[in-house]
C-alpha positions in Angstrom: -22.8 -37.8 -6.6 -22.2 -34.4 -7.3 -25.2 -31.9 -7.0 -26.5 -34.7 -5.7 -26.7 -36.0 -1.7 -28.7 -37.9 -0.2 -28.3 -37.2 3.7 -29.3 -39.5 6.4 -30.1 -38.9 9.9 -27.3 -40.9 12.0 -28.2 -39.7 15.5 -30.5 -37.5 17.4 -29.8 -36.8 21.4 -29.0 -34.4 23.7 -29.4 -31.6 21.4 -27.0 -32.8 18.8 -28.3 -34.4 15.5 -25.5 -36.0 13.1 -26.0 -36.5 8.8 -23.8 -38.6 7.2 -23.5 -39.1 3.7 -20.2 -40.5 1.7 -17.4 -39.0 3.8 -19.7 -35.5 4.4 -20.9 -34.7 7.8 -23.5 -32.3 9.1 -23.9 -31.9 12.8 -26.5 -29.6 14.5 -26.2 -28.4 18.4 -29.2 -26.4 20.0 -28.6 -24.0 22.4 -30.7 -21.4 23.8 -32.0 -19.6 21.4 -29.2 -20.8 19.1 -28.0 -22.8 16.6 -24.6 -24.5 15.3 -24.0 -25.7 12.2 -20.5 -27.9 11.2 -20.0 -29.4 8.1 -16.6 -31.4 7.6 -15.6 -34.3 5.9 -14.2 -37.2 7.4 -11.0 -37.4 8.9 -10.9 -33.2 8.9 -9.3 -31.1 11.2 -10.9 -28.3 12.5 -8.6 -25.4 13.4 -9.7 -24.1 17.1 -12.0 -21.1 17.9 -10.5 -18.1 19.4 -14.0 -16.3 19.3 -16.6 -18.4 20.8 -15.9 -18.6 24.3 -19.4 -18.5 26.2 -20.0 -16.0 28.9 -16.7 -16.2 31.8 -15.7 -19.4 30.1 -11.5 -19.3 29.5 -9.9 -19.1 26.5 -6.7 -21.6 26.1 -3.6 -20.4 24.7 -3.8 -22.6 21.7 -7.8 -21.7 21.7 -11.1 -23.8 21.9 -12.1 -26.6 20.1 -14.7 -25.4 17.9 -17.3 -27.5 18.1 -17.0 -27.5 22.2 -20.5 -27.1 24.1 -19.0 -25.9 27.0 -20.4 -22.3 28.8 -23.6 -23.0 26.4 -27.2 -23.5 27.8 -28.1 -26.6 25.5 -31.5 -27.4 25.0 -32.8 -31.0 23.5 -35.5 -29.6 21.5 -38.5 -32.3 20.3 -38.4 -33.5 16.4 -40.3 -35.4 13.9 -38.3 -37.3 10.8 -39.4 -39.4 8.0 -37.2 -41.0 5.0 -37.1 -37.1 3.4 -37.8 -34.2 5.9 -36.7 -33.6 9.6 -38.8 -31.0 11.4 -37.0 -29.7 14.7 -39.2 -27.6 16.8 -37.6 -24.5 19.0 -38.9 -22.1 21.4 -38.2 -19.3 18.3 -38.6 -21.2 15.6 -39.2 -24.4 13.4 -36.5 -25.5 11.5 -37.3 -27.9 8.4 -34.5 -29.5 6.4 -35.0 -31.4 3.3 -32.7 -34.3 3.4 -32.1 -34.1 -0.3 -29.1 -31.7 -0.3 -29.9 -30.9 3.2 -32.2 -27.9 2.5 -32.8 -26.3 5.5 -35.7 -23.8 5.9 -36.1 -21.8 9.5 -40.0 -20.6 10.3 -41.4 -18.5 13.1 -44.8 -17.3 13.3 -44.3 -14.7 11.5 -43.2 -16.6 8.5 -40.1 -17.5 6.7 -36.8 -16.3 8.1 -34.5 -17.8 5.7 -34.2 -20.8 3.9 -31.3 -22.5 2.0 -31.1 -21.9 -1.2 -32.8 -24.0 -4.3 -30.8 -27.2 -5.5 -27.8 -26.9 -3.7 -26.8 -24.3 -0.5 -23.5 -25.8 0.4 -20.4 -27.1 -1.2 -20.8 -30.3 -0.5 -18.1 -31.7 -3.0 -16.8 -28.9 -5.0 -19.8 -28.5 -7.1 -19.8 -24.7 -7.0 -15.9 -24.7 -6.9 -12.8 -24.6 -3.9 -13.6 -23.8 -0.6 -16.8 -23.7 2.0 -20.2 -21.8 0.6 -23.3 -21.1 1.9 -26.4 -19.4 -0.1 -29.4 -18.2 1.9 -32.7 -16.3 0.4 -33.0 -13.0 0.7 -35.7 -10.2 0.5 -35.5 -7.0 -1.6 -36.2 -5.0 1.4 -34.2 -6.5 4.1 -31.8 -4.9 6.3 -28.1 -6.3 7.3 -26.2 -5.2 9.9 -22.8 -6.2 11.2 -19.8 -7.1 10.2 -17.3 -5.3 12.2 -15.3 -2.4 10.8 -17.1 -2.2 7.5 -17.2 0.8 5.5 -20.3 2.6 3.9 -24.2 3.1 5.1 -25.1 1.7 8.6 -27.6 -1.4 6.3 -24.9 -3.2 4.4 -27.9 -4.7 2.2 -27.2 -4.4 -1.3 -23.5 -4.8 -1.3 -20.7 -7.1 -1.2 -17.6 -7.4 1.2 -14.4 -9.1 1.5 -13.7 -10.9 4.7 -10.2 -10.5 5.0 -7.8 -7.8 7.1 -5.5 -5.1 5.5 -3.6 -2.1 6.3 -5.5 0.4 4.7 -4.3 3.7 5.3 -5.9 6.5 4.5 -9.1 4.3 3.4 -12.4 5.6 2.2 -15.0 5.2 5.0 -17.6 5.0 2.1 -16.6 2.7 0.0 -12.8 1.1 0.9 -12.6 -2.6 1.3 -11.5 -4.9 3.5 -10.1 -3.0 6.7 -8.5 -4.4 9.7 -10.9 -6.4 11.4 -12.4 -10.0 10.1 -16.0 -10.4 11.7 -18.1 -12.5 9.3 -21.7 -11.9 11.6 -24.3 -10.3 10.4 -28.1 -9.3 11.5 -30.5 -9.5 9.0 -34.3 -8.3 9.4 -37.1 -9.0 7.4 -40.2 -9.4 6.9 -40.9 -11.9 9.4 -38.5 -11.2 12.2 -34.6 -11.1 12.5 -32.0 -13.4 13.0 -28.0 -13.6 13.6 -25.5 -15.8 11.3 -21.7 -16.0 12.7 -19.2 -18.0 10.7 -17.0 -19.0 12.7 -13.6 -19.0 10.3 -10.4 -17.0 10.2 -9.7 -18.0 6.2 -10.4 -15.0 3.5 -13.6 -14.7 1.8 -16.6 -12.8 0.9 -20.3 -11.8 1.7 -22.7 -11.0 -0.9 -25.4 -9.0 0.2 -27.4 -8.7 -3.1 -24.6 -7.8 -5.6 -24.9 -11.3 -7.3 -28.1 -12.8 -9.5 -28.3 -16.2 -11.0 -31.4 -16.7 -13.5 -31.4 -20.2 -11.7 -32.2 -19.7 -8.3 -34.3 -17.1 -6.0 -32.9 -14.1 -4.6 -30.2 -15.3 -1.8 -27.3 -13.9 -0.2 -23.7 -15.7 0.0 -21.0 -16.5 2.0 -17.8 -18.0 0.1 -14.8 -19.0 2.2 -11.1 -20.6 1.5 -11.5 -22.8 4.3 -13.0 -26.0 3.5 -14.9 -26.7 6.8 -18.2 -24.8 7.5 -18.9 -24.0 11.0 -21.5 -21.7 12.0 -24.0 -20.2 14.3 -28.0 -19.0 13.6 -29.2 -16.3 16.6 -32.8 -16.2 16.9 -34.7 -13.2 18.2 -34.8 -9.3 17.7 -32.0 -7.4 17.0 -31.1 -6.0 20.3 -31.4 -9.8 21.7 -29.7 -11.5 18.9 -26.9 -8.5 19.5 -26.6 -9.9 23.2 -26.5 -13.3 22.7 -23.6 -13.2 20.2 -21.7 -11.2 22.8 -22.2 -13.6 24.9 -21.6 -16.1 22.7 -18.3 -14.4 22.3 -17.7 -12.9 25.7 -17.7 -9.9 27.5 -15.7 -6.8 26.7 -12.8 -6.4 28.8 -13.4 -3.5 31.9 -11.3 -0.8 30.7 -9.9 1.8 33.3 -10.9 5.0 33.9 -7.6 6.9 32.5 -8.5 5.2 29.2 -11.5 7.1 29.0 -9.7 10.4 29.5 -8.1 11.9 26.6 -4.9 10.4 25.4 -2.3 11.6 23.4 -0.4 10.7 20.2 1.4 11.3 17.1 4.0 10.0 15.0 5.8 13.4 14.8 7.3 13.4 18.8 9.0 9.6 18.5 10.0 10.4 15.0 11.8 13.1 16.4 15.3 13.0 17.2 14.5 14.7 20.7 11.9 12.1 21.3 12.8 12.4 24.8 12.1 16.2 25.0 9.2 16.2 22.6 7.4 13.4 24.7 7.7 15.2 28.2 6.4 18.8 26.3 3.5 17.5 25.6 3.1 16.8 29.8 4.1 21.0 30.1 1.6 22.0 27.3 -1.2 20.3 28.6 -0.4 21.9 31.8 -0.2 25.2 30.6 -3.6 25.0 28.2 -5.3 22.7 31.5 -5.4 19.6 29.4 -5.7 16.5 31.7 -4.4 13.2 29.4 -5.0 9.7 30.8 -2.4 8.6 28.5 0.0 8.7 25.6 0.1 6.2 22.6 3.8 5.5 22.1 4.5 5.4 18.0 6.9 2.9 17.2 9.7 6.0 16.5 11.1 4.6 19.7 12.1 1.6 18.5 14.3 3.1 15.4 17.7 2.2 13.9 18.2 4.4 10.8 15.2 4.5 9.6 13.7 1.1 10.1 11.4 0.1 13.1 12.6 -2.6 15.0 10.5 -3.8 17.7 11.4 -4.4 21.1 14.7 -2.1 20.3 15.0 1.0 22.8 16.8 4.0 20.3 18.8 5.5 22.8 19.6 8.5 20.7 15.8 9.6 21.1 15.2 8.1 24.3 18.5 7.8 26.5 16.7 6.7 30.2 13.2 4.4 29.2 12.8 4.2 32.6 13.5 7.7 33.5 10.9 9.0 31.2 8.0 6.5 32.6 8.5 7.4 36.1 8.4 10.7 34.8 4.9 10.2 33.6 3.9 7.6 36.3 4.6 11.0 38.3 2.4 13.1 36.7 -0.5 10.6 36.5 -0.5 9.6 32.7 0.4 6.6 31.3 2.0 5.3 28.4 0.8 2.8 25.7 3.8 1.6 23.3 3.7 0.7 20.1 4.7 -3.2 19.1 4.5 -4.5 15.6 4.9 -8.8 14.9 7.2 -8.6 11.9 10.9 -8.4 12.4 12.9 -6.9 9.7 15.4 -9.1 7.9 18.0 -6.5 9.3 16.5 -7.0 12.9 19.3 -7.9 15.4 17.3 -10.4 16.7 16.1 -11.7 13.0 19.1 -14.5 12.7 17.9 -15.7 16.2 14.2 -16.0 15.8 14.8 -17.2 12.4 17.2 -20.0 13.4 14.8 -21.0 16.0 11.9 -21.3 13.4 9.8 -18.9 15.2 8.7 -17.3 12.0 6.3 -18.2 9.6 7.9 -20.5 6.9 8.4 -22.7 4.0 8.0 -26.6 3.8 11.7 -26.5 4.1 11.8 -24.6 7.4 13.2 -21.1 5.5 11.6 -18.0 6.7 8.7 -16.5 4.8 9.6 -12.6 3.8 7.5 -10.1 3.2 7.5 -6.3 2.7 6.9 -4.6 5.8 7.8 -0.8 7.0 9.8 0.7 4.4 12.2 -3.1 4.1 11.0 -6.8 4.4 10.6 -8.7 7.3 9.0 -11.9 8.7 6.1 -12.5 10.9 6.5 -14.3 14.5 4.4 -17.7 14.5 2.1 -17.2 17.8 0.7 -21.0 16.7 4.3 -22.2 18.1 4.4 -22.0 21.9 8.3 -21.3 21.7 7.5 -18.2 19.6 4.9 -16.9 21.8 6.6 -17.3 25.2 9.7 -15.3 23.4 7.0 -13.0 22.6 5.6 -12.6 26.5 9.4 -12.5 27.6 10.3 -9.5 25.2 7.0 -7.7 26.5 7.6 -7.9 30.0 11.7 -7.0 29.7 11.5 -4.1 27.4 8.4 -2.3 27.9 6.8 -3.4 31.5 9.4 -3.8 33.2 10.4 -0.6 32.0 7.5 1.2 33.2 5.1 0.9 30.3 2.6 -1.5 31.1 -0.1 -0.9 28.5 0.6 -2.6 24.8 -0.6 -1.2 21.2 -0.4 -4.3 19.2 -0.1 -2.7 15.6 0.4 -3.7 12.1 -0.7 -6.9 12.9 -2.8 -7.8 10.2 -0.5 -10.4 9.0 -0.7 -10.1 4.9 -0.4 -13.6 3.5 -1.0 -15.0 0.8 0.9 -17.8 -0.4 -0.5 -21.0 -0.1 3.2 -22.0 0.2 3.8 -20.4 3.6 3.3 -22.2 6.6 2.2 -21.6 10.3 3.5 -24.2 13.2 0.2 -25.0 14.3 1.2 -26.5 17.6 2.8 -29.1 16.0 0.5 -29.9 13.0 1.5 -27.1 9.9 -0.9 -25.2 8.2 -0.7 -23.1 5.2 -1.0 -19.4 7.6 -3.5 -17.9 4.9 -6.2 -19.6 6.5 -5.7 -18.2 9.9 -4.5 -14.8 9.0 -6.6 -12.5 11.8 -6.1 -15.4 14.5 -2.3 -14.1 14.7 -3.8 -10.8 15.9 -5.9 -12.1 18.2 -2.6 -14.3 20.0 -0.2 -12.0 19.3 -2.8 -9.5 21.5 -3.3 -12.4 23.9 0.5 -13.1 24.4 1.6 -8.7 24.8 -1.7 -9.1 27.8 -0.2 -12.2 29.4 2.8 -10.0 29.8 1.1 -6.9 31.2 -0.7 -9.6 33.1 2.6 -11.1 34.8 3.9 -7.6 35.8 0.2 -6.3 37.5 0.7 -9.6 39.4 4.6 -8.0 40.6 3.3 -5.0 41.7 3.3 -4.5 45.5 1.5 -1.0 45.1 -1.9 -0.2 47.0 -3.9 -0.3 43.3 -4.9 -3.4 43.8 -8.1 -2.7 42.2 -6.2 -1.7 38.5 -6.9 -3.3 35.3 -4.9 -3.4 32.3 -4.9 -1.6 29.2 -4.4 -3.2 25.7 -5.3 -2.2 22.6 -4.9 -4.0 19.2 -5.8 -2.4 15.1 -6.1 -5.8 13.9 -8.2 -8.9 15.1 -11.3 -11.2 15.1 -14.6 -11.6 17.1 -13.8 -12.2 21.0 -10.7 -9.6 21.0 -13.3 -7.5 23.0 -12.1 -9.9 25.8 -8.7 -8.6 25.6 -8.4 -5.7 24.2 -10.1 -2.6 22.6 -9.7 -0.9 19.4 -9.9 1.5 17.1 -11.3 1.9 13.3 -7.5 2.3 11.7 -5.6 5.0 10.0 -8.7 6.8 8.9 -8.8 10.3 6.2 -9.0 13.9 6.8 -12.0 14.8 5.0 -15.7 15.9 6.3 -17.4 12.8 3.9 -15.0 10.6 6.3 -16.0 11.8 9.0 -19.2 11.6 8.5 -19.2 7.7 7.3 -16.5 7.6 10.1 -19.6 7.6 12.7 -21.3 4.8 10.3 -18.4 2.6 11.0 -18.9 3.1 14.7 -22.1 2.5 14.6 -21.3 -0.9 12.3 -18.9 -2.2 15.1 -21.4 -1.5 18.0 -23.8 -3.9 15.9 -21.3 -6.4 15.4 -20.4 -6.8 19.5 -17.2 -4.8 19.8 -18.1 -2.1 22.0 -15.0 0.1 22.9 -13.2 1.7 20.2 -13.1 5.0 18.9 -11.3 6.7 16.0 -8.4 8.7 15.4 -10.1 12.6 16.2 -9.3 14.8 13.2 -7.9 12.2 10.7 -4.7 10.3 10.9 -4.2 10.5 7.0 -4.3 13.2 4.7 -4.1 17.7 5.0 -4.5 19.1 8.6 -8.1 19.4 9.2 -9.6 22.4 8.9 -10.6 24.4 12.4 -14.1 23.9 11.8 -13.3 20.1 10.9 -11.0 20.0 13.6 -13.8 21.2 16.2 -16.5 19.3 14.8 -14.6 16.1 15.2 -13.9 16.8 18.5 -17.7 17.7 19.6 -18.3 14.1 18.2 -15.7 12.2 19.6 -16.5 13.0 23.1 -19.3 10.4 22.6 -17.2 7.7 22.2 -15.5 5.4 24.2 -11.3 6.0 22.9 -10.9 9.7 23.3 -7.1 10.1 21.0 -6.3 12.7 18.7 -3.7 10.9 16.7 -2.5 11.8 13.5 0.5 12.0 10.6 0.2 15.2 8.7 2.0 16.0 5.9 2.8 19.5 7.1 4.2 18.5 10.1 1.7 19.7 12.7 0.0 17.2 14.9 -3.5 17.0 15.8 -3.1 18.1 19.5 -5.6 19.9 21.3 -3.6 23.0 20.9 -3.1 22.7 16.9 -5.3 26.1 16.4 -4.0 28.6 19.4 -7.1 31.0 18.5 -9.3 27.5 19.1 -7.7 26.7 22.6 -10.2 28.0 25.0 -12.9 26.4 22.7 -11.1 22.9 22.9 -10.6 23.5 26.6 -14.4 23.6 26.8 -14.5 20.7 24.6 -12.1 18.6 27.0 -13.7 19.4 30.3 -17.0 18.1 29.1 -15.7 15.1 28.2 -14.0 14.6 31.5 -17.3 15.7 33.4 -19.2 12.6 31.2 -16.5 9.8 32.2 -18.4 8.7 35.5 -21.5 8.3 33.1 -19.6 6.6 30.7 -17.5 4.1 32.7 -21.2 3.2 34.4 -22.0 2.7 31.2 -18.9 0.3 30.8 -20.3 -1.6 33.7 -23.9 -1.8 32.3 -22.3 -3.6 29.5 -20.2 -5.7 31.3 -23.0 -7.3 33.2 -25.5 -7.1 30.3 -23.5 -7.7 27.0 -25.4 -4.6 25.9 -23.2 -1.6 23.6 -21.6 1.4 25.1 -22.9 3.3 22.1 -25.1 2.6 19.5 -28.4 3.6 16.7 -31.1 4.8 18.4 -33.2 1.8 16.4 -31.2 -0.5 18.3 -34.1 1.2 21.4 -36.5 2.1 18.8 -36.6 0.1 16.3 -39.1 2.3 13.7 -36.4 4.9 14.0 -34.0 5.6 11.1 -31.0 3.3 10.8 -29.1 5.9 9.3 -30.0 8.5 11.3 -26.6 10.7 12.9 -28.3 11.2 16.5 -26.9 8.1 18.9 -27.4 6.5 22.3 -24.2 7.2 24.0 -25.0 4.8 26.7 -28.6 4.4 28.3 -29.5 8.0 29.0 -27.9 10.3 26.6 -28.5 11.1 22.6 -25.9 12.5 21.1 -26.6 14.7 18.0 -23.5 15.7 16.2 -22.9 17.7 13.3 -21.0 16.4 10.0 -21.9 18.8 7.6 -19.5 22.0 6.5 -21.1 25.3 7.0 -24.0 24.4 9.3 -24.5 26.1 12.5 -27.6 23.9 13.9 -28.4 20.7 14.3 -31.9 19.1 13.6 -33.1 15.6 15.3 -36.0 14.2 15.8 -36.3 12.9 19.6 -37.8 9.3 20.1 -41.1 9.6 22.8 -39.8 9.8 26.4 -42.2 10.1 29.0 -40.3 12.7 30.8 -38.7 14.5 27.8 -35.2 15.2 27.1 -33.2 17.9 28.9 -30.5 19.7 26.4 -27.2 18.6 28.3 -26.0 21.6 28.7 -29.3 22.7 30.8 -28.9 19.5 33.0 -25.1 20.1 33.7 -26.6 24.2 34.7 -28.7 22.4 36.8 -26.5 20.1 38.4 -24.2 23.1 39.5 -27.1 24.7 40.8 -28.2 22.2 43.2 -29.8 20.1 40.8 -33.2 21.2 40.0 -33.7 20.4 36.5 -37.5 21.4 36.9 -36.5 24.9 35.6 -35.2 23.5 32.4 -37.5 22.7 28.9 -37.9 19.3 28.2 -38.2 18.4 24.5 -40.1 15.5 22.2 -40.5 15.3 18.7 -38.3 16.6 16.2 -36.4 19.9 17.7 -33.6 22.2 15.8 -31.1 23.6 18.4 -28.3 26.3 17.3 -24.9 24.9 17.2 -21.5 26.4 16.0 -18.0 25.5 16.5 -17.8 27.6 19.4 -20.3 26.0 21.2 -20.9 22.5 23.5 -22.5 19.6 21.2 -25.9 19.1 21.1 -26.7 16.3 23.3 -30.0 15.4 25.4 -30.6 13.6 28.5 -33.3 11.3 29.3 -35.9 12.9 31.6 
């Protein structure tokens, strides 16, 4: 009956405790220090998992089943049950669930962490409407954190996302919603603790933070997804452990090389240009002349031109006569490329009649391809849930870009905007309507480019045995950190941008992707400003991606030589960075083995210290304490306690090149103000 279930307790062992009531069913796993959730009706179908993948466990190519145990430490924890109530005891927490709607309510010393909401929590039989629901209690005062490339203050409490991806050029790093990346986890703290909730879905949907009231129920929170399935995890423990185990949960972030680290180069204006080929080896000459050292060069998708459309995998041989020439030609000079690949072909394609006759694409119930608009025509997206489409796929990746030379992929424009319940994905065999797995595309079109990179590092008969491959994707899910890193998207020119710019970094170290960056200076909007320009650039040599990318209106490209009266500044901006890259792939390592961010609040360490602070860890030892406000030539932080104090980098890197006695330097606590104009080196301080 409908607001109305009486649940009852089928089995208990093992760990895994089964509900059953009508054709509903609740199980519950336990591992350590975390909890699953599923709830399915009979005969359901759960699509696979292409984000939980425990530890070193392996991904399939057609993903995990999602309610697999494997790579988990499972615990069997001890229970007590009567006709009404369960009580499950863990070592963080006791959970209680009412039977009567199962109302669950999780407890830790402290007192209550969350419980399900009054009368009804889930959407058992479309009481509250279409789709999978969940409504937890919340506290006035409680802080949320998470959610991947979300815009606006560091706490999301108070406010109300989508979960969905978009191309959203140009957004507003305040306010603009949804971005690129689908991440439904959250942290929440409260007053009794913290905990973790991942749901584990790829359909569209949204998260309520505090935006909604109903007169008939307590304060709660809400999660509200198309998919009809529920499936999701509960992480107990403080932030910075909860943080860990949802990495793990996910798996680590891929190593990334050391040239990645470097600064890299890009713009739309060189492969736009009808001298491609000219443009693209300037930019080695310039950077020789200034004494710029790139690790790389993002290849826009100029290259791939016909007219004026983009068509992927085609080599414009116009702009680019010898592919091959031009990578040795970097290869040579020690930089490498990372082309540009988009998943829609446009209708006018010259391989669209072949794919489409094959039924790679998405499609309609009577096999036609599904259109869409796409780059300036319409086009249709390759179905990576059929194996035919995503060995094509591999075999175009390999043959026109790494056996070519470019071995690194930018998967791009891959967000895959569908929305007709009409349209269909191959799903190994078993069709879906694609709107309900929208961001898993990214994550296999991603997965298929790196099996191709993968194939030719395995050809190579050089002496780098020890190389890793590079792969970058805009678009995906929770787990492309095993695969790939990222970026926060086609981000403004503006200084309130920037500065919400770092909030959105922060957001995706707290939501377990931990090597991305931004595009330095804006991609969208006027040419930055010099002071802009420089500030950016004193920031962004604290995180992980190092690119100046950009599409200005004018014409000019962000590149480190965009002010000429600025160049010897930059310069001095540049070699920093490359003096911090032995710190910072270290600190790759750390994370590697640890699960811990790269960079991240300093709360995350401290936890009384203000979540909204600008000041960052950039890795272990180092605070960062940038500048994103116009006009202001100092910068004011207040330094958590250290025992030894913190050494102003610039004094430790004076010390270091004069044999290292940091002794002679002032070592500072509390809050300091240290001068600070464009001319001069960020602030930053390492740990005594």
């Amino acid at each position: 009956m409908k607001f109305k279930h009486a649940f009852k307790l089928i089995s208990a062992r093992d760990g895994n405790f089964t509900f059953k009531e009508g054709d509903n069913n609740i199980r519950l796993d336990f591992f350590n220090h975390i909890m699953r959730v599923a709830i399915y009706k009979d005969q359901a179908n759960l699509f696979p998992t292409f984000s939980v993948c425990p530890g070193d466990c392996k991904m399939p190519q057609e993903g995990r089943d999602k309610l697999s145990t494997e790579g988990f430490e499972k615990i069997n924890p001890p229970y007590q049950t009567n006709q009404d109530k369960i009580e499950i005891q863990l070592p963080d927490a006791k959970i209680e669930i009412e039977l009567f709607n199962f109302r669950m309510k999780v407890s830790n010393k402290e007192g209550v962490l969350y419980q399900d909401r009054d009368y009804i929590a889930y959407n058992f039989d479309h009481e509250l409407g279409s789709g999978s629901m969940h409504f937890i209690s919340r506290e006035s005062d409680e802080k949320i954190f998470g959610l991947g490339d979300k815009t606006g203050n560091v706490n999301k409490a108070g406010r109300c996302f989508k979960i969905s991806t978009s191309d959203s050029m140009g957004f507003d790093a305040r306010y603009s919603d949804p971005l690129y990346k689908q991440i439904p986890f959250y942290m929440c703290k409260n007053s009794a603790g913290s905990y973790g909730i991942y749901y584990d879905t790829y359909s569209n949907g949204t998260m309520d933070f505090g935006v909604e009231h109903n007169n008939y129920y307590i304060p709660f929170k809400s999660a509200r997804f198309e998919e009809e399935s529920l499936v999701f995890y509960v992480i107990f423990g403080e932030i910075p452990q909860i943080l860990q185990r949802f990495e793990y949960m996910c798996g680590r972030n891929m190593m990334p090389p050391k040239w990645s680290l470097q600064y890299c180069g890009s713009t739309m204006n060189y492969t736009d240009a009808p001298d491609a080929d000219k443009q693209l080896r300037n930019f080695i000459d310039l950077c020789n002349k200034y004494g710029f050292k790139p690790g790389g060069f993002y290849l826009s998708s100029g290259y791939t031109q016909i007219g004026d459309k983009r068509c992927v995998f085609h080599w414009n041989k116009d702009k680019i006569p010898d592919p091959e020439n031009l990578a040795a030609f970097y290869k040579e000079k020690g930089v490498e490329f990372i082309p540009n690949v988009k998943p829609a072909f446009l209708t006018d394609h010259p391989l669209y009649q072949e794919i489409a006759s094959k039924g790679w694409f998405l499609h309609y119930k009577d096999g036609s391809p599904a259109i869409f608009p796409f780059w300036s025509g319409y086009g249709s997206y390759l179905d990576f849930t059929n194996k035919e489409a995503y060995a094509f796929w591999t075999e175009c990746v390999k043959k026109q870009l790494v056996d070519k030379g470019y071995k690194n992929i930018w998967n791009d424009n891959n967000e895959y905007d569908v929305c007709d319940d009409e349209v269909l994905a191959d799903n190994w065999g078993h069709p879906i309507p694609a709107k309900l797995i929208r961001p898993a595309f990214s994550y296999m079109m991603t997965q298929a480019s790196l099996d191709a990179q993968l194939q030719g590092l395995s050809e190579e008969n050089d002496d780098k045995k020890d190389k890793l491959p590079f792969s970058v994707t805009r678009s995906g899910v929770a787990g492309l950190q095993r695969i790939a890193m990222t970026w926060t998207g086609d981000n403004n020119t503006s200084w309130d941008d920037f500065r919400y710019n770092h909030k959105m970094a922060m957001t995706m170290s707290l939501s377990g992707i931990y090597n991305f960056g931004q595009d330095i200076g804006g991609f969208a909007g006027p040419r930055p400003s010099e002071e802009l320009f420089l500030r950016w650039i004193q920031y962004g040599i604290f995180t992980p991606r190092f690119v100046l990318h950009s599409w200005n209106p004018d014409g000019t490209s962000n590149m480190p030589w965009l002010y000429d009266n600025r160049i010897p500044t930059v310069k001095r901006l540049f070699d920093l960075r490359e003096k911090l890259i032995p710190y910072l792939y270290e600190q790759f390592k750390r994370s590697y083995e640890t699960y811990e961010p790269v960079i991240y609040p300093i709360f995350l360490k401290y936890p009384d210290y203000d979540v909204e602070s600008d000041a960052f860890f950039f890795g272990d030892d180092i605070i960062a304490c940038p500048i994103f406000d116009e006009g202001a030539t100092s910068v004011k932080v207040q330094l958590p306690e250290n025992e030894g104090g913190w050494i102003l980098g610039s004094d430790y890197f004076k010390a270091a090149e004069n044999g290292g006695d940091i002794t002679l330097y002032k070592r500072y606590n509390g809050e300091v103000e240290i001068p600070c104009t464009i001319e001069d080196l960020p602030v930053f301080f390492w740990r005594g």
